[in-house]
C-alpha positions as CSV (number, residue, x, y, z in Angstrom):
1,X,86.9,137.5,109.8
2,X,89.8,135.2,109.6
3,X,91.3,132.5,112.2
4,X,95.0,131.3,111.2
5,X,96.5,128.8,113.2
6,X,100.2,129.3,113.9
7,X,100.8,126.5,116.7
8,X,99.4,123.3,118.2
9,X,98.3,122.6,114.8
10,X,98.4,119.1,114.0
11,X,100.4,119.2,117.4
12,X,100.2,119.3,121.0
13,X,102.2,122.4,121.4
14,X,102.9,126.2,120.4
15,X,99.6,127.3,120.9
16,X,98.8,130.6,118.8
17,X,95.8,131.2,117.4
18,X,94.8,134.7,115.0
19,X,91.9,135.7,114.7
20,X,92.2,139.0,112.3
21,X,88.6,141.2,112.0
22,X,87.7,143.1,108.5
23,X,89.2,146.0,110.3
24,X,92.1,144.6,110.3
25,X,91.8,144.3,114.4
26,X,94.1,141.1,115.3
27,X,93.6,139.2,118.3
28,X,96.1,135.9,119.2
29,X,94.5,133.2,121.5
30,X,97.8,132.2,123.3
31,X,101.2,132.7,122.5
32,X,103.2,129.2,123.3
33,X,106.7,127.6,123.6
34,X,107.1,124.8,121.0
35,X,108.4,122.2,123.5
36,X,109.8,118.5,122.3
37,X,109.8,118.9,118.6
38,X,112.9,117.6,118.1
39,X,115.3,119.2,115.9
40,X,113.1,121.2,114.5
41,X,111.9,122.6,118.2
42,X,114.1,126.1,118.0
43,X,113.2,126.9,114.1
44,X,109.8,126.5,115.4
45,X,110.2,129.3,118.4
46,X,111.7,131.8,116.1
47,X,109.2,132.3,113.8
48,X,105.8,133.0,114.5
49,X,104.0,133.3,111.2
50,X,102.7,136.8,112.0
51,X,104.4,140.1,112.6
52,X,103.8,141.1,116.6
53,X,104.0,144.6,115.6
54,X,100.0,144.2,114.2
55,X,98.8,142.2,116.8
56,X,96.3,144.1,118.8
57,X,95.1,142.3,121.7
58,X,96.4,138.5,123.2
59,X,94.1,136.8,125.1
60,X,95.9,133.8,127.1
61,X,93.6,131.0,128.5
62,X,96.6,130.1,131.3
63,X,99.8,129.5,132.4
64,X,101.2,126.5,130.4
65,X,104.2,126.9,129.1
66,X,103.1,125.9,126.0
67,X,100.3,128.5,125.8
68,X,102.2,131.4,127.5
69,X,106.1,130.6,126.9
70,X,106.4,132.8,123.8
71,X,104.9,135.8,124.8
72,X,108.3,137.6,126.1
73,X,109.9,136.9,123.2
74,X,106.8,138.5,121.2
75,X,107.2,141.6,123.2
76,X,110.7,141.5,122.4
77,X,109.7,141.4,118.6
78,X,107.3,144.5,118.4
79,X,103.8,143.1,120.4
80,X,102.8,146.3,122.8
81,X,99.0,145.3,123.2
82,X,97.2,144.5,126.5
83,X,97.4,140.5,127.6
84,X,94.1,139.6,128.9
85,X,94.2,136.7,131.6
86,X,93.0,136.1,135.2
87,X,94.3,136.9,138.0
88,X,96.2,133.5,139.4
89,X,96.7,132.8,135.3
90,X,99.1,136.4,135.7
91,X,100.8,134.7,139.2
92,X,101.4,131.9,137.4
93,X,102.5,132.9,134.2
94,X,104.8,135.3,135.9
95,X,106.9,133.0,137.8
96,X,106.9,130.2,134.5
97,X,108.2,132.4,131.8
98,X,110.8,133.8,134.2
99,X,111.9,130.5,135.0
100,X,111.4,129.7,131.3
101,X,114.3,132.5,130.8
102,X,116.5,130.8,133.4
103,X,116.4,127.4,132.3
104,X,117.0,128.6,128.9
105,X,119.9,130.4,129.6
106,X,121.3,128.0,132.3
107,X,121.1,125.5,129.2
108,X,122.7,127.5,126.5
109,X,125.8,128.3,128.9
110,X,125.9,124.8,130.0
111,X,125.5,123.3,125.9
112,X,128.3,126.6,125.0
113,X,130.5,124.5,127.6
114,X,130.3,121.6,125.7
115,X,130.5,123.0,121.8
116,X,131.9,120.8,118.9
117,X,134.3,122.5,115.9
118,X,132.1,124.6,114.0
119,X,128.9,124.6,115.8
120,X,127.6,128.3,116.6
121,X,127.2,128.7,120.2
122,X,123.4,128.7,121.5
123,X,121.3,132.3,122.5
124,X,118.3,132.2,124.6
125,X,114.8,133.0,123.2
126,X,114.6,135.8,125.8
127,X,115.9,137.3,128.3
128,X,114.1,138.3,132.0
129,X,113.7,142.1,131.1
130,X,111.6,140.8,128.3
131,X,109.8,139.0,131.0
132,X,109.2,141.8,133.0
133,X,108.1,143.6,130.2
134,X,105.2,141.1,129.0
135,X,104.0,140.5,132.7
136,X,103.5,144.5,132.6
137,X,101.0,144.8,129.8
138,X,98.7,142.1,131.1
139,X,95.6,142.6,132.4
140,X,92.8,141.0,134.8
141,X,89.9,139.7,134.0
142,X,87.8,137.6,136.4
143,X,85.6,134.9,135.3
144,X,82.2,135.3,133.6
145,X,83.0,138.6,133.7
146,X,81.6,140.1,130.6
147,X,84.4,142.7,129.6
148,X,84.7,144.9,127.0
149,X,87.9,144.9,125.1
150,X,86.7,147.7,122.4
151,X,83.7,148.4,121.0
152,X,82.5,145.4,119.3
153,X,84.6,143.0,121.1
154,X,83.8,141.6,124.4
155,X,85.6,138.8,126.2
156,X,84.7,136.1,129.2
157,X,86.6,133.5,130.8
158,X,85.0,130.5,131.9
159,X,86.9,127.9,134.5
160,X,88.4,125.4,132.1
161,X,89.3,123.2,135.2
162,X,92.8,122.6,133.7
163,X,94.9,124.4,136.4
164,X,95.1,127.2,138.4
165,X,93.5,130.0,136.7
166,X,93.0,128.3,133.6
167,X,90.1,129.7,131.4
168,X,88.0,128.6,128.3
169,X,88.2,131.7,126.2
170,X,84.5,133.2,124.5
171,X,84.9,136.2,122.5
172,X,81.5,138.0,120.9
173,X,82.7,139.9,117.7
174,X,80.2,142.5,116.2
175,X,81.5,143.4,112.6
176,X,79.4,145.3,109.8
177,X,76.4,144.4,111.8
178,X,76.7,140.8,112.4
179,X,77.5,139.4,115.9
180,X,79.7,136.2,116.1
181,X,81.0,134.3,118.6
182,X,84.1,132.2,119.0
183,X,84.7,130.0,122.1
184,X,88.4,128.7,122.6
185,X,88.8,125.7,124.7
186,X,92.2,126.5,125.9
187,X,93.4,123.1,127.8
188,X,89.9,121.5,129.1
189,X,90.7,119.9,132.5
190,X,88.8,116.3,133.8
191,X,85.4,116.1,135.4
192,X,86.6,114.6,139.1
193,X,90.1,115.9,138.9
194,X,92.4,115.5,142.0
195,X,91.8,118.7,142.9
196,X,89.9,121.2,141.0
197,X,86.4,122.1,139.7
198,X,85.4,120.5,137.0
199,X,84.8,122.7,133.7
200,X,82.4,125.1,133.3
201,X,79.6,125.5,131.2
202,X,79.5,128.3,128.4
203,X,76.8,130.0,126.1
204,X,76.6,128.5,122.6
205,X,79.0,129.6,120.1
206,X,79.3,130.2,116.3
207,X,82.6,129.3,116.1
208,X,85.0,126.8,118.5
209,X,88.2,126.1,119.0
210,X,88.6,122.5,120.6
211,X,91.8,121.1,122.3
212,X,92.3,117.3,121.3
213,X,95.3,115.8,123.2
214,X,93.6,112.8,124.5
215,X,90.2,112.7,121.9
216,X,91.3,109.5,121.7
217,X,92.0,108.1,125.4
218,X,89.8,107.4,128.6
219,X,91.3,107.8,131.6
220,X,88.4,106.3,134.3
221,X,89.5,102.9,133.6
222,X,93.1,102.9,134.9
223,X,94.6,102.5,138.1
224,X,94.4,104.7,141.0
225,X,97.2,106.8,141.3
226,X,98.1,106.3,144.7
227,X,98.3,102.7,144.3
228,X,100.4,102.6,141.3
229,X,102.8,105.2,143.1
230,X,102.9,102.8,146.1
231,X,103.8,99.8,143.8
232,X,106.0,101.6,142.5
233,X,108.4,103.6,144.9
234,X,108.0,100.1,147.1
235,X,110.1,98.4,144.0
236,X,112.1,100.5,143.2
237,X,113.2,102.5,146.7
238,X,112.2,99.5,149.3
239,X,113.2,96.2,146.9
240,X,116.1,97.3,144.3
241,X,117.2,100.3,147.0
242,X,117.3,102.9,143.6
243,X,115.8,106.2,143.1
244,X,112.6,107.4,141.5
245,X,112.7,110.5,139.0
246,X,109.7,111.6,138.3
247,X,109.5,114.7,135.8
248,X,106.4,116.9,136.2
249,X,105.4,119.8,135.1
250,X,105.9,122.7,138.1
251,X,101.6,123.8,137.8
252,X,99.4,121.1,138.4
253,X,101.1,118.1,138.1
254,X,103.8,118.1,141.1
255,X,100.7,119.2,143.0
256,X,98.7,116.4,142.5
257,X,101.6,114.5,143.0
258,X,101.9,116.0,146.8
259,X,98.5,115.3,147.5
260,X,98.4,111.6,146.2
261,X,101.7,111.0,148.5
262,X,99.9,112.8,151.3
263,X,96.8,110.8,151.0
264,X,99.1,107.7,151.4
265,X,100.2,109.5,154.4
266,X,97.1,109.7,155.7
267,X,96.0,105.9,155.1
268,X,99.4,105.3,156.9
269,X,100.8,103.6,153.6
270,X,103.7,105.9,152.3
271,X,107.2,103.9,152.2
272,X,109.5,105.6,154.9
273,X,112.2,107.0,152.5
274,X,113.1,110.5,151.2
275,X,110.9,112.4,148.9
276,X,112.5,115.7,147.0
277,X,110.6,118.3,145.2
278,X,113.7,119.9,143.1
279,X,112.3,122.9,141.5
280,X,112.0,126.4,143.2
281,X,109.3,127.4,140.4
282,X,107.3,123.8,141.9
283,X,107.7,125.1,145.3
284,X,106.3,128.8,144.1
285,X,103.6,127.1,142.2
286,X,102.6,125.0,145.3
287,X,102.2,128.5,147.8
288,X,99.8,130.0,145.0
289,X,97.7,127.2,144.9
290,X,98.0,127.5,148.6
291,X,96.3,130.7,148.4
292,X,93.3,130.0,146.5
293,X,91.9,127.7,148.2
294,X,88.7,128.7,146.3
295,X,89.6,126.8,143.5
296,X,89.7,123.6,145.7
297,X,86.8,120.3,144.7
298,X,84.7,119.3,147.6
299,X,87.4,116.8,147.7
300,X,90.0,118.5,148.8
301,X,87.9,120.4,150.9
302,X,86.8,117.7,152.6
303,X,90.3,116.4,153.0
304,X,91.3,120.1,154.6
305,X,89.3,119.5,157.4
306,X,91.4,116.9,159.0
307,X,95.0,118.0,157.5
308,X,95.6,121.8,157.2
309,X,98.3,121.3,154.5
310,X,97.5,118.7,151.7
311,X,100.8,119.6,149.7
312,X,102.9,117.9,152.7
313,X,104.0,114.7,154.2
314,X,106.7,113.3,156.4
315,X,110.1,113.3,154.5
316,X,108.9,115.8,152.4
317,X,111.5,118.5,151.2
318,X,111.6,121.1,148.5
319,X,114.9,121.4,147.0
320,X,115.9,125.4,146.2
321,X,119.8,126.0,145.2
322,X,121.7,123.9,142.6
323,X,124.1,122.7,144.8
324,X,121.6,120.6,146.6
325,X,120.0,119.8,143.6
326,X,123.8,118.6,142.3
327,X,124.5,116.4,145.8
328,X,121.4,114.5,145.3
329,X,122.9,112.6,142.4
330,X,125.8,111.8,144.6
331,X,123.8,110.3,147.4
332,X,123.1,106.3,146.8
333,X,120.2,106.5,148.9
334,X,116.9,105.6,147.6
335,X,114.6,108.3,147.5
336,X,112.1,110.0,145.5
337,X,112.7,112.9,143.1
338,X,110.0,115.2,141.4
339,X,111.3,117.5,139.0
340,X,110.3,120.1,136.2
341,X,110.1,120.0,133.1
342,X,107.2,117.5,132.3
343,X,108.5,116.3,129.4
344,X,111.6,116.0,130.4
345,X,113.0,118.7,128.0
346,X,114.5,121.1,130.3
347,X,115.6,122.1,133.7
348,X,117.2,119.9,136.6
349,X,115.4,116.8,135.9
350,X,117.0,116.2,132.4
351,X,120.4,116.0,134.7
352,X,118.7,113.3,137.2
353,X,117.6,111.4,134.1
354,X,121.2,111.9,132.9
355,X,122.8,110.2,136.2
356,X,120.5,107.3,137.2
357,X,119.0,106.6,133.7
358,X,121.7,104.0,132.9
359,X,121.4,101.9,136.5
360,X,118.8,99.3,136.4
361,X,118.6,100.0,140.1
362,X,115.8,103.1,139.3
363,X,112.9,104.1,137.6
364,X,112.2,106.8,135.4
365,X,108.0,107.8,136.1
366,X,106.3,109.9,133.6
367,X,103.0,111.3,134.7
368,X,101.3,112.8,131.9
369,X,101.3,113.8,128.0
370,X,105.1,113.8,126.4
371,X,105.0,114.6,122.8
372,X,106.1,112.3,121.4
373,X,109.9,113.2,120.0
374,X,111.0,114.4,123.5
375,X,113.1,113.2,125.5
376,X,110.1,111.7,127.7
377,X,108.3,110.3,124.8
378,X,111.5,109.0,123.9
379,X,111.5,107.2,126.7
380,X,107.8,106.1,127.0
381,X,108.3,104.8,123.4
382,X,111.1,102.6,124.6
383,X,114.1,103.8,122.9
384,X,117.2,101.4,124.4
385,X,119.9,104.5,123.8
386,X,118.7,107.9,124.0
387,X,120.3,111.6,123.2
388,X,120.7,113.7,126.8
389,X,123.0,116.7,126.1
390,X,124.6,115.5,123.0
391,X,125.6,112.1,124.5
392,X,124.1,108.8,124.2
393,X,123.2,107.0,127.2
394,X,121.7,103.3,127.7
395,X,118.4,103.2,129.1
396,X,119.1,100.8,131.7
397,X,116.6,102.2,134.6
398,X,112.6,101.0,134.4
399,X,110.5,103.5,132.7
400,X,107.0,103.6,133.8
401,X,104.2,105.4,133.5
402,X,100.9,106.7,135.1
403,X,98.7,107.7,132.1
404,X,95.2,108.6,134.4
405,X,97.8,111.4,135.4
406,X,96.8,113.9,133.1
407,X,95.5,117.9,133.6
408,X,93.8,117.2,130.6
409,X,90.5,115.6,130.1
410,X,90.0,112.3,128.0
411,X,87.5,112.6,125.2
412,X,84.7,111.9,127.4
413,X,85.2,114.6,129.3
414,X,86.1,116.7,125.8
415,X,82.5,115.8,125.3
416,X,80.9,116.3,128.1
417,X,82.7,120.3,127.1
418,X,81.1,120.5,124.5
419,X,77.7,119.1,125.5
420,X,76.2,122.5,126.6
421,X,76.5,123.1,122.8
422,X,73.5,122.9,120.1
423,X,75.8,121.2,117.5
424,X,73.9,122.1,114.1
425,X,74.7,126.1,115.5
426,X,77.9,125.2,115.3
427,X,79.2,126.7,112.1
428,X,82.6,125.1,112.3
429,X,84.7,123.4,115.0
430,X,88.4,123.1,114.7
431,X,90.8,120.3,116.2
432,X,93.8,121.8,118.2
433,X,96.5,120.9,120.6
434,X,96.8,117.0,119.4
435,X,98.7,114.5,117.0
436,X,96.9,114.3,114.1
437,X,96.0,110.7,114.0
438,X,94.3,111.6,117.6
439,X,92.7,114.5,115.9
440,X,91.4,112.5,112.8
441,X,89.9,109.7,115.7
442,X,88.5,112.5,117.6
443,X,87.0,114.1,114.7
444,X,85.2,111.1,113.7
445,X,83.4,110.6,116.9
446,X,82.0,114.6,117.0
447,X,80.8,114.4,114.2
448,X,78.6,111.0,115.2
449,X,77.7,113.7,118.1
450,X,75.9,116.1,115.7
451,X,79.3,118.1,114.9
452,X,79.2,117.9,111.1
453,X,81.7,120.0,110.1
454,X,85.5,119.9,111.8
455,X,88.2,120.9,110.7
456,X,91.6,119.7,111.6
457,X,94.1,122.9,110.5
458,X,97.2,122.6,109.1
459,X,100.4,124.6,110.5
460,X,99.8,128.3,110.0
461,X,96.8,127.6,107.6
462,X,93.9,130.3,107.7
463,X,90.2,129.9,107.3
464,X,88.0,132.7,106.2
465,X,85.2,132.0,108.6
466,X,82.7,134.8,107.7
């Protein structure tokens, strides 16, 4: 059996894994959007590494974009497997890559508008028949369910705690005799999160897969996040009268967003000004959370028994058509404005950023993990002049961030993961889904934890494993 790695290898995102039997059986652990890469972010999308024609089966841990934003464009290419996923990771997925598609194509008309002499106009990855196409070959599977993809391979999800439907990944291979199992972290999710269960435990495995994004943060000892949102839409909205744009991604974030604004509500602390959710695919998102309330921490569910909506305050309102999305950057009024994409790569919020990013009046808030050549980590990194459609623009507005805002867990929680695990049974662990000085930091401490041997792949490097 081989495992090639073909994405979030010595990166956060582009998540594709291969695992390829003796049979010649292929099975791909995700299938990701490279997102924030730079210049090299498009070259990346349009080659996978692998031909989709041979891939069997794609298991997809959830909804991400950067675990599930490639799969249209591999159905377009030749992949006609089953997609195995649960049931809110298929709501989810369904309404991201088709806004995925829109975006794309909103932003190659709007870059074909602007085209210098001798530059090729842009094409989308995919289109959304290819959408429709890749939402029909996936499949259900609920968690701990122990399903049987073909003889000799069975699959279970267990909660990852990440988002909505979000799934750690354990596959039992039988080949020639000999049984192996490989667990996939997918994105683990932090013990005490805002609003979901924490991870789940899983049987011990022969093989793992290991996100790494934050293996080298903790997250317990900063801030609450409802005070630092006070502090900070009370000087920027009540003091210097400007705007807040906060880009977050659609799943997950913008919702624990809602509920920290809410909770203000309920203390009676949130500032009296307007507060704008501009993304139809956030306002989708927020109605399936809605209905799985399952899902919910005690928390929450505590919470639900004196408001019946968490996601909503007073001068809350969700922003659908463009045009109202356009006339919000022609109002002076200070309000608040969440918008997708997280990394501030894509979609409306790259035009808020656009028109208030030069007017010291506002504040640009990032709430969560930017990689960091995007135009978010850009602007965590404190770049003065920064590249928004081609055009140079002064970062004059305040850029702040809330790093405790994260989906992902920091590496006590990664350890805490993996604590269920017997570490001298497990035969290898490799480092995903993280900068690679992160990874080599992150390495260091499993294997003072028992982990002796990690491995920290290269991109599209294989590893025979057995």
């Amino acid at each position: 059996m081989k495992i090639a790695f073909h994405g979030a290898a010595r990166t956060v995102t582009g998540s594709k894994h291969l695992i390829t039997l003796k049979n010649n059986t292929q099975i791909l652990l995700d299938c990701g959007l490279f997102q924030g890469m730079g210049a090299v972010t498009e070259k990346l999308n349009d080659y996978f590494g692998f031909d989709p024609h041979k891939v069997t089966y794609l298991v997809l841990s959830h909804a991400h974009i950067d675990h599930c934003g490639l799969l249209p464009k591999l159905v377009a290419d030749g992949f006609s497997g089953k997609i195995f996923c649960t049931a809110a990771t298929m709501d989810l997925a369904r309404i991201l890559m088709m806004d995925s598609a829109k975006i794309q194509m909103q932003d190659a008309e709007f870059a074909n508008r602007h085209l210098r002499d001798g530059e090729q106009p842009e094409e989308p990855l995919y289109t959304d028949d290819d959408v429709v196409k890749a939402v029909s070959q996936m499949k259900i599977v609920a968690y701990e369910e122990d399903f049987e993809i073909e003889p000799g391979i069975r699959l279970k999800f267990t909660d990852a705690g990440h988002i909505l439907g979000s799934a750690a990944v354990h596959l039992t291979i039988t080949e020639e005799g000999k049984q192996i199992k490989v667990t996939f972290s997918g994105d683990v999710g932090r013990y005490g999160d805002l609003l979901l269960k924490s991870p789940q435990q899983f049987a011990q495995a022969d093989y793992i897969i290991m996100e790494s994004t934050y293996g080298d943060s903790l997250h317990k000892d900063l801030d609450p996040i409802e005070d630092m949102l006070l502090e900070i839409i009370q000087n920027t909205c009540k003091i210097k009268k400007g705007k807040v744009i906060i880009p977050a991604f659609s799943v997950g974030r913008t919702q624990e967003l809602l509920y920290a604004l809410n909770g203000l509500e309920l203390k009676g602390k949130l500032p009296d000004v307007a507060y704008y959710v501009d993304s139809p695919l956030s306002s989708k998102a927020t109605e399936i959370l809605k209905s799985h309330p399952e899902v919910y921490n005690n928390g929450v569910k505590e919470t639900l028994k004196i408001d019946h909506d968490v996601f909503a305050f007073k001068g809350l309102r969700f922003i659908e058509s463009l045009e109202e999305s356009k006339a919000l950057n022609n109002d002076p009024r200070p309000c608040v404005i969440i918008s997708a994409s997280g990394m501030a790569e894509a979609g409306r919020v790259k035009h808020h950023i656009r028109n208030n990013i030069s007017n010291s009046k506002n504040t640009i808030l990032m709430v969560g993990y930017c990689e960091p050549s995007s135009l978010g980590g850009r602007l965590i990194a404190g770049q003065k002049v920064v590249d928004i459609f081609r055009e140079d623009y002064e970062v004059k507005a305040e850029v702040r961030s809330i790093k405790s805002m994260s989906a992902h867990g920091d590496y006590e929680d990664l350890l805490q993961f993996l604590s269920c695990q017997d570490p001298a049974k497990v035969k290898q662990l490799f480092l995903v889904h993280g900068e690679y000085d992160v990874q080599q930091n992150f390495a260091t401490r499993l294997k003072d934890h028992g982990f002796k041997h990690v491995a920290i792949p290269e991109y599209h490097q294989e590893f025979e494993v057995l």
